[in-house]
C-alpha positions as CSV (number, residue, x, y, z in Angstrom):
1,X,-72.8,-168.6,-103.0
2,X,-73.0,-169.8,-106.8
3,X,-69.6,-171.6,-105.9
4,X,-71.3,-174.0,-103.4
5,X,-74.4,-173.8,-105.0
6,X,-76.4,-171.4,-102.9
7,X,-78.9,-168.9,-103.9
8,X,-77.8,-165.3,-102.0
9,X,-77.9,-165.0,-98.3
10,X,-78.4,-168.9,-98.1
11,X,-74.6,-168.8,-96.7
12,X,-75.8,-166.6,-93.8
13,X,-75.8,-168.6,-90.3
14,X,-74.4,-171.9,-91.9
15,X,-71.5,-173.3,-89.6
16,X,-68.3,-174.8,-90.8
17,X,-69.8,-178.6,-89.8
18,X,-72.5,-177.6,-92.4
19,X,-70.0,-176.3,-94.6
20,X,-67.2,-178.5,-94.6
21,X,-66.5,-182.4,-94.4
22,X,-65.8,-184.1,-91.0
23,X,-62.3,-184.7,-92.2
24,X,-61.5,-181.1,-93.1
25,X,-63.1,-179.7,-89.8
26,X,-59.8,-178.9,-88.0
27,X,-58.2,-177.0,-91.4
28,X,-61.5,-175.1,-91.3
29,X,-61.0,-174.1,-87.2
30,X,-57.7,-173.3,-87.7
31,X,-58.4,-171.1,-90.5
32,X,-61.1,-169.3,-88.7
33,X,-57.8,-169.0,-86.2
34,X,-55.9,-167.0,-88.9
35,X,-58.8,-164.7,-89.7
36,X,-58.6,-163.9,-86.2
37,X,-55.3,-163.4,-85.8
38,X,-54.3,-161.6,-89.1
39,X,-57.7,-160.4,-90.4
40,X,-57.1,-162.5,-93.3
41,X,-56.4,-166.2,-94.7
42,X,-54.6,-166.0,-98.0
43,X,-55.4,-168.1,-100.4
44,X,-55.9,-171.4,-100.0
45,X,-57.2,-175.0,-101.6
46,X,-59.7,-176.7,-99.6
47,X,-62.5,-179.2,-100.0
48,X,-66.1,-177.9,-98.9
49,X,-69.8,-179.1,-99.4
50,X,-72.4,-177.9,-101.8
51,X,-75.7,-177.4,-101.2
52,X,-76.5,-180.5,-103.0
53,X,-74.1,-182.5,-100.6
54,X,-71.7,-183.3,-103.1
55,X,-68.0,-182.3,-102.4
56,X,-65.7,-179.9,-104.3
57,X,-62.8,-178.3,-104.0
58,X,-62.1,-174.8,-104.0
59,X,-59.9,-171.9,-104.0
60,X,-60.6,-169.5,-101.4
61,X,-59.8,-166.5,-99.6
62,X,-61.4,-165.0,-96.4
63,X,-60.9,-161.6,-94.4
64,X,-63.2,-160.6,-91.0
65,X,-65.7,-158.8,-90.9
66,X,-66.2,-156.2,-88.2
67,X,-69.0,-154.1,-86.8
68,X,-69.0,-150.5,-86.2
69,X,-67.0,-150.4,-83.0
70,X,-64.4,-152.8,-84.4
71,X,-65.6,-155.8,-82.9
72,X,-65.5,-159.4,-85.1
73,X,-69.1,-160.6,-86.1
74,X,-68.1,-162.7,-88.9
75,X,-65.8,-163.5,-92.0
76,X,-66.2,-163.0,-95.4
77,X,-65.1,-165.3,-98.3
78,X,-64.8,-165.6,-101.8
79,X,-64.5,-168.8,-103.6
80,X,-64.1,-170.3,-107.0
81,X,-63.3,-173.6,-108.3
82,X,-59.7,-175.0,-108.1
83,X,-57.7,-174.5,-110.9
84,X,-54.8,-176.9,-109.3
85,X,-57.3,-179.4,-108.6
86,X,-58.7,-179.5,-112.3
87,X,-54.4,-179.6,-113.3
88,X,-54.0,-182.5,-110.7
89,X,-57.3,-184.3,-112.3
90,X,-55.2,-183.7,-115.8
91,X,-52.1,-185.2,-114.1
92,X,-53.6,-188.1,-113.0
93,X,-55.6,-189.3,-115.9
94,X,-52.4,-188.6,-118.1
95,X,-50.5,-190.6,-115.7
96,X,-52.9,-193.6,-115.6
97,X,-52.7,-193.5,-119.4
98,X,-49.1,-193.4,-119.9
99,X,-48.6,-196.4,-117.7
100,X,-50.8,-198.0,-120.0
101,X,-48.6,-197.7,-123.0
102,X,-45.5,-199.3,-123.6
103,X,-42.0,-197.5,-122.8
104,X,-41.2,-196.9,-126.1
105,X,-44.8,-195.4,-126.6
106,X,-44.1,-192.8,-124.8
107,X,-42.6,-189.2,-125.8
């Protein structure tokens, strides 16, 4: 919830179109698929939508959620932000900057 910028049980009912942009729809369905078939998606990077409607990426991991006769009724998931993404932000900028210099500028 604090992830995405949701107070608790503001996640409860929301849809994956709500919860994720257009273009990572499918990766969201097939995830769902994986819960479904294992019980659990490992971790994994994805890009998802605060409640503000600004994007982020995230690191997160989901296993289903079952009622009392065994039956699915749900997942649940827990999210942080990216550590690879904030590294590949690093990467990038330090990249950008070191094309910048000279050859011999650079160590």
């Amino acid at each position: 919830h604090s992830v995405l910028g949701y107070q608790n049980g503001e996640l409860v009912g929301k849809t994956i179109r709500q919860l994720y942009p257009p273009e990572s729809y499918q990766t969201a369905v097939e995830g769902i698929a994986t819960v479904q078939t294992l019980g659990f998606h490992p971790l994994t990077n994805v890009v998802m939508v605060k409640s503000t409607g600004e994007l982020i990426r995230i690191d997160i991991a989901s296993s289903l959620k079952v009622d009392d006769m065994g039956h699915a009724e749900g997942t649940i998931t827990v999210g942080r932000l990216s550590d690879s993404y904030r590294m590949l932000n690093y990467l990038q900028k330090v990249a950008k900057l070191c094309s910048s210099l000279s050859p011999d500028k650079i160590y």
